[in-house]
The first five atom37 places (N, CA, C, CB, O) and aatype in JSON, in Angstrom:
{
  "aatype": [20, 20, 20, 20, 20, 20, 20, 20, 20, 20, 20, 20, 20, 20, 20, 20, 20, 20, 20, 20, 20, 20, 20, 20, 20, 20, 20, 20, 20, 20, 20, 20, 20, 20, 20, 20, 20, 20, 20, 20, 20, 20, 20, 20, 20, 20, 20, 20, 20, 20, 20, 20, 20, 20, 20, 20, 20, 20, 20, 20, 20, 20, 20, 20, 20, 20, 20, 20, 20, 20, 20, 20, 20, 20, 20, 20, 20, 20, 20, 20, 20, 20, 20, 20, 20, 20, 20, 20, 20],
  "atom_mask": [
    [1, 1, 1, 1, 1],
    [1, 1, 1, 1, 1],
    [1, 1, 1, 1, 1],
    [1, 1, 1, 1, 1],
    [1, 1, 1, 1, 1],
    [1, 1, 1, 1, 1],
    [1, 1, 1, 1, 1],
    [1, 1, 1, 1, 1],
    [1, 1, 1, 1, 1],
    [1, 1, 1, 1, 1],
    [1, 1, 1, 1, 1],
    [1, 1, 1, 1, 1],
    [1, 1, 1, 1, 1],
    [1, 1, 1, 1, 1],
    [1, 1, 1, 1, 1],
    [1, 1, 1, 1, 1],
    [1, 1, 1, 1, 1],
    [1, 1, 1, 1, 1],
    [1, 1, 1, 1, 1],
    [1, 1, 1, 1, 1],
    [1, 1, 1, 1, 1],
    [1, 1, 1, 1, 1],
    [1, 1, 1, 1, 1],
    [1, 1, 1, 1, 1],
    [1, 1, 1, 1, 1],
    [1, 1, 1, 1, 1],
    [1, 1, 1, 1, 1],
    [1, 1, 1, 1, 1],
    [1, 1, 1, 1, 1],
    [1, 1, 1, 1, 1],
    [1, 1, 1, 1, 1],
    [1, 1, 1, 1, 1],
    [1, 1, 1, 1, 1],
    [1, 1, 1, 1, 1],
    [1, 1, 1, 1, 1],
    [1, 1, 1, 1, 1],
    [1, 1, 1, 1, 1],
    [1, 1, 1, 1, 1],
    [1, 1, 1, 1, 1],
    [1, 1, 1, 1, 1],
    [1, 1, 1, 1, 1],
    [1, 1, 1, 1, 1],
    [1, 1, 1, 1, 1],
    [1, 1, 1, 1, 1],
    [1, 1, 1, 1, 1],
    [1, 1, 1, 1, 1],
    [1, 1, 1, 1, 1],
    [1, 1, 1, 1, 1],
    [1, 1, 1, 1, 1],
    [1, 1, 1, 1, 1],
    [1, 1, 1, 1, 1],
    [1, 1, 1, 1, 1],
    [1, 1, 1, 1, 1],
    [1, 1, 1, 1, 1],
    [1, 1, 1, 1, 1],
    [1, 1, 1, 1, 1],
    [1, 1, 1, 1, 1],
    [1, 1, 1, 1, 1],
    [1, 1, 1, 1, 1],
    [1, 1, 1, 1, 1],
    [1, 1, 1, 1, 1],
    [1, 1, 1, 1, 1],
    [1, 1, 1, 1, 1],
    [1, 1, 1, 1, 1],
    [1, 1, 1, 1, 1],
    [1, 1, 1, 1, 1],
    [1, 1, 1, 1, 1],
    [1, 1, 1, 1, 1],
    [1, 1, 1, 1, 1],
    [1, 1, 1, 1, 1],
    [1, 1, 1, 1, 1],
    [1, 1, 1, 1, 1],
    [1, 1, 1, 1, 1],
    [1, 1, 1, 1, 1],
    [1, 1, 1, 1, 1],
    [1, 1, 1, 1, 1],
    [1, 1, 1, 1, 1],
    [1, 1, 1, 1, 1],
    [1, 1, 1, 1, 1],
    [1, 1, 1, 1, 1],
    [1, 1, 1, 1, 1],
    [1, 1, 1, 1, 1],
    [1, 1, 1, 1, 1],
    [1, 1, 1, 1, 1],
    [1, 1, 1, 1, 1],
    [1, 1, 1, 1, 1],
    [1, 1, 1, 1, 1],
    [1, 1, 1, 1, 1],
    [1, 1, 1, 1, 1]
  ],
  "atom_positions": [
    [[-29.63, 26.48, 22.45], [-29.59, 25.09, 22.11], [-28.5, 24.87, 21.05], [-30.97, 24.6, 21.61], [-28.7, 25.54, 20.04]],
    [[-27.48, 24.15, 21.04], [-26.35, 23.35, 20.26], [-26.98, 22.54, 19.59], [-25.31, 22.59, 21.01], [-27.4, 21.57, 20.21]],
    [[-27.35, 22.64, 17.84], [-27.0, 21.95, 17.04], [-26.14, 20.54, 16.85], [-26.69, 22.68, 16.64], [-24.92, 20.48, 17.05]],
    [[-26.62, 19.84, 16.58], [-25.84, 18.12, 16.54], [-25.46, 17.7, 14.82], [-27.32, 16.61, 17.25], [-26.2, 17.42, 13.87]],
    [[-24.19, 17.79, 14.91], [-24.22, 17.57, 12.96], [-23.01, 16.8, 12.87], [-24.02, 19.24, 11.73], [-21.92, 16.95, 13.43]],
    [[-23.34, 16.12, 12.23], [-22.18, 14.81, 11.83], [-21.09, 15.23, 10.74], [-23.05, 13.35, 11.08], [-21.22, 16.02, 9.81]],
    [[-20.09, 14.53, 11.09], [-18.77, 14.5, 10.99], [-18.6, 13.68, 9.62], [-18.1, 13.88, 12.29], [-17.52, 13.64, 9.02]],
    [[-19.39, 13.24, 9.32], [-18.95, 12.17, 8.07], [-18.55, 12.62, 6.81], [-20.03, 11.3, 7.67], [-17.81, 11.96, 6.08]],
    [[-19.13, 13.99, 6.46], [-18.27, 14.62, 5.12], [-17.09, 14.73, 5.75], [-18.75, 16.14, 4.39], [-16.48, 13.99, 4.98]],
    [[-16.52, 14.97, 6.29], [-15.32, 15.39, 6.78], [-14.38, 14.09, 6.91], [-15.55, 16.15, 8.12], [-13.17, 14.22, 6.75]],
    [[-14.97, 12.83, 7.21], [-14.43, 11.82, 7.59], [-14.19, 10.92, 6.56], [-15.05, 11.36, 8.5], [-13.1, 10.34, 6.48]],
    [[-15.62, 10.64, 5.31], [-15.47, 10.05, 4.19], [-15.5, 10.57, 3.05], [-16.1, 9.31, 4.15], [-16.04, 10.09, 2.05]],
    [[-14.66, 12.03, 3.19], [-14.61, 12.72, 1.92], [-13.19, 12.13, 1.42], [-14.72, 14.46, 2.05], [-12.17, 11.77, 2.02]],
    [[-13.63, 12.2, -0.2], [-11.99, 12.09, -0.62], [-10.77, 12.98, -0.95], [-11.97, 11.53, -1.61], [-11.17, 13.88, -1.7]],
    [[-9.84, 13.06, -0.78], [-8.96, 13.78, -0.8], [-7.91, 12.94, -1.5], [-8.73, 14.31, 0.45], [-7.94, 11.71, -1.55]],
    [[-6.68, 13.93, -2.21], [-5.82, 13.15, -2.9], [-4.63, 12.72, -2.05], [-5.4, 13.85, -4.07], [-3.6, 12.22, -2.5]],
    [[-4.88, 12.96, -0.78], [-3.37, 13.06, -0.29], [-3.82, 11.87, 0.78], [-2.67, 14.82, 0.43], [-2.89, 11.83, 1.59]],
    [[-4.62, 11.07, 1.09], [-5.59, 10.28, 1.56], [-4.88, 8.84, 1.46], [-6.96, 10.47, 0.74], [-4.71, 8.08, 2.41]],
    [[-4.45, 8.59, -0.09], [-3.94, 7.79, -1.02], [-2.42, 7.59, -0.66], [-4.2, 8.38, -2.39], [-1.7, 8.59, -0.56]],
    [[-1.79, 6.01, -0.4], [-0.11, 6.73, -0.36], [0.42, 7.1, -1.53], [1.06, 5.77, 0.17], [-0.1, 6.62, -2.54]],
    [[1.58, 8.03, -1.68], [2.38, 8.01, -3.06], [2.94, 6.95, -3.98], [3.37, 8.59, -2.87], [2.57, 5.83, -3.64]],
    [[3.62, 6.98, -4.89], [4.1, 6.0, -5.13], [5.33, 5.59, -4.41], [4.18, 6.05, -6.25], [5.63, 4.41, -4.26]],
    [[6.17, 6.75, -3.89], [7.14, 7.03, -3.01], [7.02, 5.62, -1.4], [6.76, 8.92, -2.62], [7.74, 4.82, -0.8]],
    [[5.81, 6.08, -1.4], [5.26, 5.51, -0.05], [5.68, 3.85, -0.35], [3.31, 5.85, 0.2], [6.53, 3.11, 0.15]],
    [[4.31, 3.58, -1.78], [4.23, 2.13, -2.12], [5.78, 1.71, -2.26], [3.31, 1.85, -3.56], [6.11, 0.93, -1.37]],
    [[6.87, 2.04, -3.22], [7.4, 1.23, -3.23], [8.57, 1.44, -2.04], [7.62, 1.02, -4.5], [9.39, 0.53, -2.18]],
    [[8.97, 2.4, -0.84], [8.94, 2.21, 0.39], [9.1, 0.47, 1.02], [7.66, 2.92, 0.7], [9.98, -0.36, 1.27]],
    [[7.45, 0.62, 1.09], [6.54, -0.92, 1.6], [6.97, -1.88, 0.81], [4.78, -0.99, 1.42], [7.14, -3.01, 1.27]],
    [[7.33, -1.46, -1.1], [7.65, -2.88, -1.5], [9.07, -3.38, -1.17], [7.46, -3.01, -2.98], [9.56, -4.49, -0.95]],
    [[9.46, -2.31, -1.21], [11.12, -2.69, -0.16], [11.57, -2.91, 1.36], [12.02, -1.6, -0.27], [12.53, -3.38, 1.96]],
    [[10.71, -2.49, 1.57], [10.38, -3.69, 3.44], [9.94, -5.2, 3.12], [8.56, -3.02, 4.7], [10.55, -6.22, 3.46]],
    [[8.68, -5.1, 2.36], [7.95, -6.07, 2.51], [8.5, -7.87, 2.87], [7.28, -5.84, 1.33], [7.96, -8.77, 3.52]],
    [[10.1, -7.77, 1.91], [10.6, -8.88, 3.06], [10.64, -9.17, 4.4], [11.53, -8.98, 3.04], [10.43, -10.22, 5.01]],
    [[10.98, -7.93, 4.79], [11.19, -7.89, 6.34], [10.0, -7.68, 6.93], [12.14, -6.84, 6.85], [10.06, -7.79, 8.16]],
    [[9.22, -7.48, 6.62], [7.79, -7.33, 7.47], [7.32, -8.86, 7.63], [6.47, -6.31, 6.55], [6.89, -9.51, 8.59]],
    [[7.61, -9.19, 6.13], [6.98, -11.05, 6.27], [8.19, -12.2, 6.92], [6.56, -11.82, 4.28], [8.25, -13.43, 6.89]],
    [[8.75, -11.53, 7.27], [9.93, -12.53, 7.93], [10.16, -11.73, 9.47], [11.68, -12.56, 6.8], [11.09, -12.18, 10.13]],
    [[9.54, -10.81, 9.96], [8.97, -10.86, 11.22], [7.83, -11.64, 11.77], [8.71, -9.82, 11.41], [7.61, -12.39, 12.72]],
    [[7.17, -11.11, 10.71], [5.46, -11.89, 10.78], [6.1, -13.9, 11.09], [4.2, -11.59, 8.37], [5.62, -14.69, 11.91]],
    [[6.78, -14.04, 10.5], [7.04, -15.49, 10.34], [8.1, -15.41, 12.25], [8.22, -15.96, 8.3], [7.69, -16.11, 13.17]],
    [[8.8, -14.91, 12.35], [9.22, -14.95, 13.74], [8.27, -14.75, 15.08], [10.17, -14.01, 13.77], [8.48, -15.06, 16.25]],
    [[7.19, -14.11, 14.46], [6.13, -14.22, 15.49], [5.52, -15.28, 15.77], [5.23, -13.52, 15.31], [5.31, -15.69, 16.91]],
    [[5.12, -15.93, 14.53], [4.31, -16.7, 14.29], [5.17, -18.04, 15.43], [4.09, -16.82, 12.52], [4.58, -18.87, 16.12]],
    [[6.33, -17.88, 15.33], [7.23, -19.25, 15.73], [6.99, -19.35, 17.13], [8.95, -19.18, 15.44], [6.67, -20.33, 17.79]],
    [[7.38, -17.23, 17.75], [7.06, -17.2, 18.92], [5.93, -17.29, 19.38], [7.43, -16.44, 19.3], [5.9, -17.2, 20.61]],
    [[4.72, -17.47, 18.77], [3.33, -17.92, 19.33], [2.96, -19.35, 20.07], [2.47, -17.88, 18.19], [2.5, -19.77, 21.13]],
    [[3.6, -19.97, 18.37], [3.86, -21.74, 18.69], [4.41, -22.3, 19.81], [4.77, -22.37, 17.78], [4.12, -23.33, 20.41]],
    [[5.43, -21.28, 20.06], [6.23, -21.85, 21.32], [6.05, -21.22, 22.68], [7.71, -21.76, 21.06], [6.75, -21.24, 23.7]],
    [[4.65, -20.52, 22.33], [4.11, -20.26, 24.13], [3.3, -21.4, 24.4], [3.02, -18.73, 24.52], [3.27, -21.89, 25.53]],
    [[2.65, -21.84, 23.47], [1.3, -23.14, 23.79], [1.79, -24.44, 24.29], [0.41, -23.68, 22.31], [1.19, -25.48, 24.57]],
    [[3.51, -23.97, 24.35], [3.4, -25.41, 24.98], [5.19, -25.56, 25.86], [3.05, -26.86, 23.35], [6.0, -24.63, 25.84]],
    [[5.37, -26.47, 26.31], [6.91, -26.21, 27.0], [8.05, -26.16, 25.77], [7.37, -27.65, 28.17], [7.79, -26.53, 24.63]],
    [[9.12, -25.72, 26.12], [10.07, -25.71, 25.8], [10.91, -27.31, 25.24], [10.46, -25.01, 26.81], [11.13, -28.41, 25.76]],
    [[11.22, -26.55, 23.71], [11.61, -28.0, 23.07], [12.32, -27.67, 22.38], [10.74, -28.9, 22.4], [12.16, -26.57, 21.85]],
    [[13.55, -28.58, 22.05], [14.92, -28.22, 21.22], [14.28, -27.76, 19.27], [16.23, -30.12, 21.3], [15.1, -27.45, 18.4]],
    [[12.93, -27.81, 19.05], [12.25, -27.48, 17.55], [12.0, -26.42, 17.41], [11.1, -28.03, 17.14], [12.24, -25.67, 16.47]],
    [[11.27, -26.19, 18.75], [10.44, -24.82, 18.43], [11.62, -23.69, 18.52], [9.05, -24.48, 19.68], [11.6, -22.74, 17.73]],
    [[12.96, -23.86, 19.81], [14.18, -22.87, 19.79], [15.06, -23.05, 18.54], [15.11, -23.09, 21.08], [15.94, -22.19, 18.48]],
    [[15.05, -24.04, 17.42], [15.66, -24.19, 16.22], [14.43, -23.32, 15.14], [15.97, -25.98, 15.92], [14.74, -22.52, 14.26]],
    [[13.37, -23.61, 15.41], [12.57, -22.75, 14.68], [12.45, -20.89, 15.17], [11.15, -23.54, 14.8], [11.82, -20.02, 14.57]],
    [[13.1, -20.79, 16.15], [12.72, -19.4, 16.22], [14.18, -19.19, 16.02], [11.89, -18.75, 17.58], [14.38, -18.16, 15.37]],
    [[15.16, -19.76, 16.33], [16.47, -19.2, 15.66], [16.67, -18.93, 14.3], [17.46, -19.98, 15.87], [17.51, -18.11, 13.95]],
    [[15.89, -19.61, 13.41], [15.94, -19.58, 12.3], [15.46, -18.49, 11.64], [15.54, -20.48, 11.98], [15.97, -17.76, 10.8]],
    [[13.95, -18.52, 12.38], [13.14, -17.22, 12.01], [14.22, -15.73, 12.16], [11.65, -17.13, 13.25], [14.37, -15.01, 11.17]],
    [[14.82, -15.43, 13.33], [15.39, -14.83, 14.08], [16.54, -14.39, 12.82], [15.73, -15.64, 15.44], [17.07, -13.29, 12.65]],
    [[16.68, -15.43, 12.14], [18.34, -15.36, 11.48], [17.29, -14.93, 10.04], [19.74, -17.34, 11.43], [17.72, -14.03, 9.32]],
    [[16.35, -15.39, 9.77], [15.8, -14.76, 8.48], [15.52, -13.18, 8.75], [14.34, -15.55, 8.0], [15.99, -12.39, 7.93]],
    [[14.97, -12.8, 9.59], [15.11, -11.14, 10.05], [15.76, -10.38, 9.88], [15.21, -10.8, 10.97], [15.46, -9.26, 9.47]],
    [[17.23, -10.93, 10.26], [18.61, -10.01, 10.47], [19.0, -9.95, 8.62], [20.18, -11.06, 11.75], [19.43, -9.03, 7.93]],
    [[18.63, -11.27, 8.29], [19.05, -11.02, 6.72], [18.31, -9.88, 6.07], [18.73, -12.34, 5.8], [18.83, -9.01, 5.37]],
    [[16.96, -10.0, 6.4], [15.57, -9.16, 5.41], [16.59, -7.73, 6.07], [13.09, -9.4, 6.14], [17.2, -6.97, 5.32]],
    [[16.57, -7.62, 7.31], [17.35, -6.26, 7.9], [18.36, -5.94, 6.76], [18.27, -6.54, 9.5], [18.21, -5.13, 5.84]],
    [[19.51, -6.83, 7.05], [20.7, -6.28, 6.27], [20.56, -6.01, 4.92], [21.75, -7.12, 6.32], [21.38, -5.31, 4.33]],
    [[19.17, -6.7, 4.15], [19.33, -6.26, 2.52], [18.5, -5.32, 2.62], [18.94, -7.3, 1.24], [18.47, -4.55, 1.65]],
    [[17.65, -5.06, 3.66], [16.62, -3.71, 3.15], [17.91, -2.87, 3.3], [14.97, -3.1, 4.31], [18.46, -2.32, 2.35]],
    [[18.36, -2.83, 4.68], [19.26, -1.34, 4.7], [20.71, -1.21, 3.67], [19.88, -1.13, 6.46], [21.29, -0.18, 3.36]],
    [[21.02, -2.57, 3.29], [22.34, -2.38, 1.91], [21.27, -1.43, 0.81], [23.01, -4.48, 0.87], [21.31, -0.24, 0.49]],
    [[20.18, -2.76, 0.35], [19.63, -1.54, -1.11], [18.58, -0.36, -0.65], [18.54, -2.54, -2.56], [17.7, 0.09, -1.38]],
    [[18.82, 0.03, 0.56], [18.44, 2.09, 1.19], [19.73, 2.48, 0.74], [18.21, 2.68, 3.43], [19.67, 3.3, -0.17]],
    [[20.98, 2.12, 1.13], [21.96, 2.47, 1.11], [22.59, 3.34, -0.39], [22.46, 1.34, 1.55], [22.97, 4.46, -0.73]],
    [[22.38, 1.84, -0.99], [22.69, 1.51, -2.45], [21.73, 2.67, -3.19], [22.26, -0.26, -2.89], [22.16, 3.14, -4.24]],
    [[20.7, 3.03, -2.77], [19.61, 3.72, -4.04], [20.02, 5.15, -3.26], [17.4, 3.16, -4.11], [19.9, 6.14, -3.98]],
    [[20.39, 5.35, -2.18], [20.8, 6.6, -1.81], [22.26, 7.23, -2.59], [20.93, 6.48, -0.26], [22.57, 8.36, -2.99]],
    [[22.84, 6.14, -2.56], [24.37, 6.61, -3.24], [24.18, 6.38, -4.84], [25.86, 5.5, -2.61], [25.16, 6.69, -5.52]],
    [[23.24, 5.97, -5.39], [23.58, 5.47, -6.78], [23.61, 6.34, -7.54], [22.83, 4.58, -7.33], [22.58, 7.01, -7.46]],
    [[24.56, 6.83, -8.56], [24.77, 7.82, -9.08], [26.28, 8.57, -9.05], [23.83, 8.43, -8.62], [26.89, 9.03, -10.01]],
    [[26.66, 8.55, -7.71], [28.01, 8.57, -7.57], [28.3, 10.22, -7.95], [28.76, 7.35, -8.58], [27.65, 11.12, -8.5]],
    [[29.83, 10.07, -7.27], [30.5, 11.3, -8.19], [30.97, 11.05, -9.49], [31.71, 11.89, -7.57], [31.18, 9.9, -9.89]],
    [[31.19, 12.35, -10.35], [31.35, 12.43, -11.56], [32.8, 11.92, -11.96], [31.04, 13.73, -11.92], [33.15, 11.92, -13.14]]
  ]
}
């Protein structure tokens, strides 16, 4: 006969590595534009399934669309920027 024993120490034990780093957090705080300015391009493209096609909702998702590419281009300038900073001597 097999024994039946639960998994839950194993599942809700704590561990330190469980936790993100700080590495991790501020990562996320340097997306976090671009995550909320997708979220906001979704949101546009939702609006504009519920109903036909209208010259607002394609000015509103262009817009969204164009806030993206920006959050894009400054996350990856200051990756860029904190990778090189320091320079040669």
């Amino acid at each position: 006969m097999k024994n039946i024993v639960t998994v839950q120490d194993a599942v809700t034990a704590f561990a330190d590595w469980i936790e993100p780093t700080l590495a991790e957090l501020d990562a996320i705080e340097l997306e976090s534009p671009l995550i909320l300015a997708e979220v906001d391009l979704l949101d546009a493209q939702i609006k504009a399934l519920d109903r036909p096609a209208n010259e607002v909702d394609a000015r509103r998702i262009r817009r969204a669309c164009i806030r993206v590419l920006a959050a894009r281009r400054d996350v990856a300038n200051r990756a860029a920027g904190a990778s090189t900073a320091g320079g040669a001597a």
